[in-house]
C-alpha positions in Angstrom: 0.0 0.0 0.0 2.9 2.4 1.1 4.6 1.4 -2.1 1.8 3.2 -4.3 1.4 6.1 -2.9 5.1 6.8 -3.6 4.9 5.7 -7.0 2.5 8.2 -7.2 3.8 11.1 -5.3 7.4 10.5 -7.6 4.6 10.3 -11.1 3.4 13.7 -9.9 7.1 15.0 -9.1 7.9 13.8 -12.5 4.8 14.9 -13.9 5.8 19.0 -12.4 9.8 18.6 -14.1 8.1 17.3 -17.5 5.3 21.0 -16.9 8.3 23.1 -16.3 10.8 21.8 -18.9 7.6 22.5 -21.2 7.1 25.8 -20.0 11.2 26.9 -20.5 11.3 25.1 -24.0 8.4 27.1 -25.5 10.2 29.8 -26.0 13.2 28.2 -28.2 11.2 25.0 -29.7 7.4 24.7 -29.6 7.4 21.6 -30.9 9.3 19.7 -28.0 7.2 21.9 -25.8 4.1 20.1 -26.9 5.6 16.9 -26.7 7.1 17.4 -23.1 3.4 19.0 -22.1 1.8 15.3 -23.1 4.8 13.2 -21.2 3.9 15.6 -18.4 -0.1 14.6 -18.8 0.6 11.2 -19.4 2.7 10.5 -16.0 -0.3 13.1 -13.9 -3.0 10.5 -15.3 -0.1 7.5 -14.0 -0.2 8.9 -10.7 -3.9 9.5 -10.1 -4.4 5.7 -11.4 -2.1 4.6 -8.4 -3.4 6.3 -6.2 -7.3 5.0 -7.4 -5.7 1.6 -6.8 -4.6 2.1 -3.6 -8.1 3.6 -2.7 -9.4 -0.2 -4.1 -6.9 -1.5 -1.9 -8.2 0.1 1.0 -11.8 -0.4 0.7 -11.0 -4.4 0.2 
């Protein structure tokens, strides 16, 4: 149980780099900014499905 909630709390740290590396490379390359905003999304939606699981966990 402890072992998901820190997968998820290092997806969301991860998550916050991948925002902020998007934000500073809009303004040389747009393109990579785009793709580093979806790597950003996809590891936010990584860490709220870990933490949903450990919820399951929980209830069971």
């Amino acid at each position: 149980m402890k072992r998901n909630k820190i997968s998820a709390i290092i997806c969301f740290i991860t998550s916050l780099l991948f925002y902020i590396h998007a934000i500073l490379n809009f303004s040389s390359e747009g393109s990579m900014g785009v793709v580093y905003i979806c790597l950003g999304s996809t590891f936010l939606c990584l860490g709220a499905v870990w933490l949903n699981d450990r919820k399951d966990d929980d209830n069971k």
